[in-house]
N, CA, C and O atoms as a printed pandas DataFrame, in Angstrom:
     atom_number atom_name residue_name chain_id  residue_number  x_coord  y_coord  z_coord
0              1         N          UNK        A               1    0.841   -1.177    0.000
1              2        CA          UNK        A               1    0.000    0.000    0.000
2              3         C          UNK        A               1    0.883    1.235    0.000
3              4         O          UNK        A               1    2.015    1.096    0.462
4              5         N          UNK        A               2    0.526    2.391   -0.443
5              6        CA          UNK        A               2    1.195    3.496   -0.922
6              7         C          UNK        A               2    0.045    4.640    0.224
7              8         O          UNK        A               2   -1.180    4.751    0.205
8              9         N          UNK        A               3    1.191    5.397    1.205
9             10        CA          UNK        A               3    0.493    6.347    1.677
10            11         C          UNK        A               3   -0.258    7.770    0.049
11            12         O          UNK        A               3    0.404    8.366   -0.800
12            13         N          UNK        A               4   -1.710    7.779    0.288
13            14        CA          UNK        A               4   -1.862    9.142   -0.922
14            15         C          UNK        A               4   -2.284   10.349    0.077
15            16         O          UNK        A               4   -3.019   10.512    1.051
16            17         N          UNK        A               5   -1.415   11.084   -0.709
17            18        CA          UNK        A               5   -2.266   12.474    0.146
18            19         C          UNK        A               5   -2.819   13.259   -0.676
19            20         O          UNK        A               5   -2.760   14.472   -0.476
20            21         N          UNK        A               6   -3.517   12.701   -1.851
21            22        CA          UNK        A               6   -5.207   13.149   -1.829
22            23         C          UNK        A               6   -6.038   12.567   -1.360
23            24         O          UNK        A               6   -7.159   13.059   -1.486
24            25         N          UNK        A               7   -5.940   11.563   -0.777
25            26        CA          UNK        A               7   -7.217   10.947    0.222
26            27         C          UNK        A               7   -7.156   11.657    1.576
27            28         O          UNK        A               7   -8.149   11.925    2.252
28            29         N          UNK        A               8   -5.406   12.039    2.031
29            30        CA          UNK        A               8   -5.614   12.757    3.071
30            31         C          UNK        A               8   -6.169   14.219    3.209
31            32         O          UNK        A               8   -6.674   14.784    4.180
32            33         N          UNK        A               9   -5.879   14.717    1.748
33            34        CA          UNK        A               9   -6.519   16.372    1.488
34            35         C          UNK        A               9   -8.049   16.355    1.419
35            36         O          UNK        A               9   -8.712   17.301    1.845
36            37         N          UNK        A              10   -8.639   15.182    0.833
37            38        CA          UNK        A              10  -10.368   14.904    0.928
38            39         C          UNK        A              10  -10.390   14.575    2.185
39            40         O          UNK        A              10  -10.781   15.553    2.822
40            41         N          UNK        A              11  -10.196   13.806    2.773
41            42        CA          UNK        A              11  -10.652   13.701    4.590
42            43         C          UNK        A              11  -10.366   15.510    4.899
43            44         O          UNK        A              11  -11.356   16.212    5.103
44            45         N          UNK        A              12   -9.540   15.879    4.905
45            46        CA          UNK        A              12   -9.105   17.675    5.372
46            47         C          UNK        A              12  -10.892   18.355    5.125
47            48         O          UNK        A              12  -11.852   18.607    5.854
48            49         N          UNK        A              13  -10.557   18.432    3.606
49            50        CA          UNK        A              13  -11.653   18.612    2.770
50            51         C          UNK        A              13  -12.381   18.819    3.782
51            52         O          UNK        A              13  -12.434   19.831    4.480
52            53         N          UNK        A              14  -13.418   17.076    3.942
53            54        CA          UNK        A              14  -14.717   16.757    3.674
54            55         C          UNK        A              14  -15.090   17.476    5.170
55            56         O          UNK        A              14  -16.282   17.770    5.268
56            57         N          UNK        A              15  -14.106   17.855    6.541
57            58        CA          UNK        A              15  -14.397   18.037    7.583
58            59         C          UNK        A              15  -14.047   19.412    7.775
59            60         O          UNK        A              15  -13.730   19.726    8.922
60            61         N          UNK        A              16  -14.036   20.456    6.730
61            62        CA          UNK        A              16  -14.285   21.749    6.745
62            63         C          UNK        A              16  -12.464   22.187    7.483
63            64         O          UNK        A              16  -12.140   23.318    7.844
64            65         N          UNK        A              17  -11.874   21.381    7.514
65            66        CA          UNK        A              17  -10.121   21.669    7.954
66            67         C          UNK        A              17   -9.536   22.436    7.192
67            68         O          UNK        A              17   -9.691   22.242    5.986
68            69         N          UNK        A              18   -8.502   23.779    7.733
69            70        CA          UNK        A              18   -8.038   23.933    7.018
70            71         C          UNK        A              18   -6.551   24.012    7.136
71            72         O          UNK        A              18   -6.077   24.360    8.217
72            73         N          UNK        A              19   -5.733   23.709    6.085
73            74        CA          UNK        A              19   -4.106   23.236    6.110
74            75         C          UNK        A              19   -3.440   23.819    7.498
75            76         O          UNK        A              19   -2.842   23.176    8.360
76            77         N          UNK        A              20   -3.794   25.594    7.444
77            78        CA          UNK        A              20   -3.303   26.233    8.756
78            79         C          UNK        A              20   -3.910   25.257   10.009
79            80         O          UNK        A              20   -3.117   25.016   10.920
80            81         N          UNK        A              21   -5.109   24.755   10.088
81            82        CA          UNK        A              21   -5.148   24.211   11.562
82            83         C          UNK        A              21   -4.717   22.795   11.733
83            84         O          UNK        A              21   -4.557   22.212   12.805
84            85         N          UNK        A              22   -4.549   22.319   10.528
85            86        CA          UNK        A              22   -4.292   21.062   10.281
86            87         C          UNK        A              22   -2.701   20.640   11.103
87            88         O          UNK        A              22   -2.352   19.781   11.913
88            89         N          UNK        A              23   -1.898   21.993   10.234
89            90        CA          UNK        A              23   -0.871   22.081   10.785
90            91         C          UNK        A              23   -0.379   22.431   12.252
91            92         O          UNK        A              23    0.543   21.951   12.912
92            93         N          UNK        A              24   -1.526   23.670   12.614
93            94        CA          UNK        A              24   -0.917   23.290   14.572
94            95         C          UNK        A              24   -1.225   22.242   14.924
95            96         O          UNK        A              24   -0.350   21.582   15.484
96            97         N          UNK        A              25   -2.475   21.689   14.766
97            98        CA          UNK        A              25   -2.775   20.708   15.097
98            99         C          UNK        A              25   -2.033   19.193   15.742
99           100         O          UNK        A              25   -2.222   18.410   16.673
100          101         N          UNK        A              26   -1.216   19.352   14.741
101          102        CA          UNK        A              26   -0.374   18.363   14.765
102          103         C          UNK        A              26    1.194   18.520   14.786
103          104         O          UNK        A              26    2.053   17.638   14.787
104          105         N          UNK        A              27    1.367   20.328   14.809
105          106        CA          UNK        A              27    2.793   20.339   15.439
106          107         C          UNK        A              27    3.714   20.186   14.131
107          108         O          UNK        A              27    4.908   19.893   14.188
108          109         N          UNK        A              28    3.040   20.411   13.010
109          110        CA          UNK        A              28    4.016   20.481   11.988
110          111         C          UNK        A              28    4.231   21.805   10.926
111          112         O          UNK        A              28    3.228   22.467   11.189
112          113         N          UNK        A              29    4.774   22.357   10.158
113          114        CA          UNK        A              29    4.666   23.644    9.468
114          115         C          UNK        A              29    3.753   23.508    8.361
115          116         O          UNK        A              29    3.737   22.357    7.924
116          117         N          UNK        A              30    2.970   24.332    7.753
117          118        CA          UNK        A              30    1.663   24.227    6.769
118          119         C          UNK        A              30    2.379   23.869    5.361
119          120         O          UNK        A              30    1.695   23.403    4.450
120          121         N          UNK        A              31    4.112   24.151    5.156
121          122        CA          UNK        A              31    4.601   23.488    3.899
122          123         C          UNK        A              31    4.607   22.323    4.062
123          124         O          UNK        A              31    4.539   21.758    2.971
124          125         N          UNK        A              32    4.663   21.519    5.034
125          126        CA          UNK        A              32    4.783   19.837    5.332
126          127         C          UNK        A              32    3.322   19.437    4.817
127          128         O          UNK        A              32    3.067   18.560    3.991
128          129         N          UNK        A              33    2.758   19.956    5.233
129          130        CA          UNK        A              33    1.122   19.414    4.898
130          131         C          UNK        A              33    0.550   19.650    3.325
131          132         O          UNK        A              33   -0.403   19.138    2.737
132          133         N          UNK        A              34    1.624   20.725    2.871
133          134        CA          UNK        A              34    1.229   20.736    1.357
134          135         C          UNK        A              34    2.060   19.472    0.847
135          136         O          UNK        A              34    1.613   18.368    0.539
136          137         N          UNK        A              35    3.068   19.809    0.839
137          138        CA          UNK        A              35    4.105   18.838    0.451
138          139         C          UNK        A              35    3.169   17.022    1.117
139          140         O          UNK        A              35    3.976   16.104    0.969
140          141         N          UNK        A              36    2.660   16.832    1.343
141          142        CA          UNK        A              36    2.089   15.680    1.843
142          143         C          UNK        A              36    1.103   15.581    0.666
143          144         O          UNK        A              36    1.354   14.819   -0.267
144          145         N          UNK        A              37   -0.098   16.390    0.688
145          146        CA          UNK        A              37   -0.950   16.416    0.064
146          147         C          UNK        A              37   -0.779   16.629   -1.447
147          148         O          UNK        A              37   -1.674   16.397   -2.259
148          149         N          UNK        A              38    0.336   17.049   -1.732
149          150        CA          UNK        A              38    0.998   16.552   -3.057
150          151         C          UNK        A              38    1.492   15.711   -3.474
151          152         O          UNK        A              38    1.331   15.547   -4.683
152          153         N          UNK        A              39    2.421   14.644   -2.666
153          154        CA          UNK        A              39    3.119   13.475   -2.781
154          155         C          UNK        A              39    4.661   13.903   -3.072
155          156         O          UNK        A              39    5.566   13.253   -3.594
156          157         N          UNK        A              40    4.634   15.593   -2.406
157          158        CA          UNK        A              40    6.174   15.818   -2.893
158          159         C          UNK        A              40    7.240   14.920   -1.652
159          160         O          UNK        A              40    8.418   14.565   -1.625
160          161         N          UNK        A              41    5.919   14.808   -0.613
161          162        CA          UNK        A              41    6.652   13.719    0.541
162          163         C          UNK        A              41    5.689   13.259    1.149
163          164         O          UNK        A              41    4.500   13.576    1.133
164          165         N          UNK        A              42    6.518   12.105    1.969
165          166        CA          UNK        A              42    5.461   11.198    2.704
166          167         C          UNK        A              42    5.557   11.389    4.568
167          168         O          UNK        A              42    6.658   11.245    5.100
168          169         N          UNK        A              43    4.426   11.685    5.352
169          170        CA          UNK        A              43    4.843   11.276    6.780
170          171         C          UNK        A              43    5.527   10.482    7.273
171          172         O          UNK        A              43    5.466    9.379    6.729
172          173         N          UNK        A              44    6.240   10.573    8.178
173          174        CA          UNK        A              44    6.841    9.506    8.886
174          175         C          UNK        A              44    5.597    8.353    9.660
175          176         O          UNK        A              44    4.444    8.231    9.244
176          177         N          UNK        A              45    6.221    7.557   10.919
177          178        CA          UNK        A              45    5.208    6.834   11.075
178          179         C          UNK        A              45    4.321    7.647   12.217
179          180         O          UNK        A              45    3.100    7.574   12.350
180          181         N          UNK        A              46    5.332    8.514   13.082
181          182        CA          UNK        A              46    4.807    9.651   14.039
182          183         C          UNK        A              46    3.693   10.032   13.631
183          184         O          UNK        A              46    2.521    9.777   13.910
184          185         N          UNK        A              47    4.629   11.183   12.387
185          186        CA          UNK        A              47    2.878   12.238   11.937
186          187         C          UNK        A              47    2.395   11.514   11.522
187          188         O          UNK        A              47    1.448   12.139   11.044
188          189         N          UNK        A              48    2.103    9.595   11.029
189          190        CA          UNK        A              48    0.871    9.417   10.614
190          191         C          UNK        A              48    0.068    8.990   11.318
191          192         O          UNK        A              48   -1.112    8.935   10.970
192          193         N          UNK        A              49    0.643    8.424   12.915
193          194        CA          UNK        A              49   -0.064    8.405   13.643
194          195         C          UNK        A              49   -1.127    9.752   14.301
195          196         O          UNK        A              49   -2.321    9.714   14.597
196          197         N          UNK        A              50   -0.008   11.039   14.380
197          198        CA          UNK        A              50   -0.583   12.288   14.878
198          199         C          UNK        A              50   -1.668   12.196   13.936
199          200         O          UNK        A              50   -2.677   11.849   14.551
200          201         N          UNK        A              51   -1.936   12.386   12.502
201          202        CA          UNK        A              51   -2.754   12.380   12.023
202          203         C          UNK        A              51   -4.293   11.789   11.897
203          204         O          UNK        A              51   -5.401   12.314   11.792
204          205         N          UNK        A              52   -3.860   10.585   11.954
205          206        CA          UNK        A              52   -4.939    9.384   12.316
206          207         C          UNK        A              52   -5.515   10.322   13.680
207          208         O          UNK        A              52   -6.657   10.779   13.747
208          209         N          UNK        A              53   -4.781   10.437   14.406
209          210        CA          UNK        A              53   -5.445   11.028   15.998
210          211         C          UNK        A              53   -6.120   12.271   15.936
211          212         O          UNK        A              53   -7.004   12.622   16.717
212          213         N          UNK        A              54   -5.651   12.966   14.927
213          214        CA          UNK        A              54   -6.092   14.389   14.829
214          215         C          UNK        A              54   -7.633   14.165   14.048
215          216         O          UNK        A              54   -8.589   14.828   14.448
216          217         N          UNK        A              55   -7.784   13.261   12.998
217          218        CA          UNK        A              55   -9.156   13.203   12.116
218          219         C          UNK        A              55   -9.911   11.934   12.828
219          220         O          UNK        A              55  -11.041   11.699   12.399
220          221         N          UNK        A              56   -9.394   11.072   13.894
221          222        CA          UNK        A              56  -10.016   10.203   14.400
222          223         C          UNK        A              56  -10.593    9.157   12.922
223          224         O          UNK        A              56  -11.610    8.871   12.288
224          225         N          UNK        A              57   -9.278    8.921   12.974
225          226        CA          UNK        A              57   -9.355    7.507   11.300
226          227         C          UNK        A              57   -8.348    6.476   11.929
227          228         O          UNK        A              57   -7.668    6.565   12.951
228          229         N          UNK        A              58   -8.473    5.390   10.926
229          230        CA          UNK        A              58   -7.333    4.333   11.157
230          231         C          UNK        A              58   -6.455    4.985    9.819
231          232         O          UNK        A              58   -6.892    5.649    8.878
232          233         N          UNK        A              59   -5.188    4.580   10.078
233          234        CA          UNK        A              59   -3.740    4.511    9.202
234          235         C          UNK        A              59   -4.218    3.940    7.942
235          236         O          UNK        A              59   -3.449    3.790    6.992
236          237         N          UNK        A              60   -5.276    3.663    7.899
237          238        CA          UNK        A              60   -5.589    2.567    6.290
238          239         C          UNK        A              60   -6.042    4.040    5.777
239          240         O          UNK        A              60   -5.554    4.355    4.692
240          241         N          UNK        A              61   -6.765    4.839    6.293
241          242        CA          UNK        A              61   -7.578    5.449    5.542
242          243         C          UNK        A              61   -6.482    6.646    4.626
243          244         O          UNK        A              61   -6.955    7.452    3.824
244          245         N          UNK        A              62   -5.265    6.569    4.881
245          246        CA          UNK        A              62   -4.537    7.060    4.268
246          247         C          UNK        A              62   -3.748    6.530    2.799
247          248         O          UNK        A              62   -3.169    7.256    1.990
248          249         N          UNK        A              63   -3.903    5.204    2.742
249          250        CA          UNK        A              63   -3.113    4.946    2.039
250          251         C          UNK        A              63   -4.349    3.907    0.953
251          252         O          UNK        A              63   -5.389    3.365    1.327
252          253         N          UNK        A              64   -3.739    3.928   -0.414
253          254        CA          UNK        A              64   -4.201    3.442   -1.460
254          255         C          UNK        A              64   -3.743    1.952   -1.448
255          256         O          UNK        A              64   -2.625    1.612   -1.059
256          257         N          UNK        A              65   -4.680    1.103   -1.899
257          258        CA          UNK        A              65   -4.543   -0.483   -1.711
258          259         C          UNK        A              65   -3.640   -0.611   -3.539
259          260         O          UNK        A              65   -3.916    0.251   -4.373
260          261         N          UNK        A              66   -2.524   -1.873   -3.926
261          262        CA          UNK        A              66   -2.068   -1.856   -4.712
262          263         C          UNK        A              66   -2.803   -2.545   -5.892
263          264         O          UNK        A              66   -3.399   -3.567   -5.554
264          265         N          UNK        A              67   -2.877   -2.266   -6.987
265          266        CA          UNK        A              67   -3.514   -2.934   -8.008
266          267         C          UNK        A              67   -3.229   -3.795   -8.406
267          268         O          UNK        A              67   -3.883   -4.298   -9.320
């Protein structure tokens, strides 16, 4: 499985989030969260846990199943 962060920018999305709170949120700078949501990089296993905790998801819901 491949972490995507357009599934993580639609979860952001769908719950009215925006990158700025996304980012205190979780203690990281608002270029990390673009750069995520682009695929110019990937979280570690930390922020993907912070994350999961911050939108109240499991770690699956981040990542794309392989074809």
């Amino acid at each position: 499985m491949k972490f995507s962060g357009s599934k993580m920018r639609t979860i952001r999305e769908e719950r009215g989030i925006r990158p700025e709170a996304l980012a205190v949120g979780i203690g990281r700078a608002m270029n990390t969260i673009g750069n995520w949501e682009r695929g110019d990089s990937t979280p570690n296993a930390d922020d993907l846990a912070a994350l999961a905790e911050f939108f109240k998801v499991t770690l699956d819901a981040f990542y794309e199943r392989a074809a």
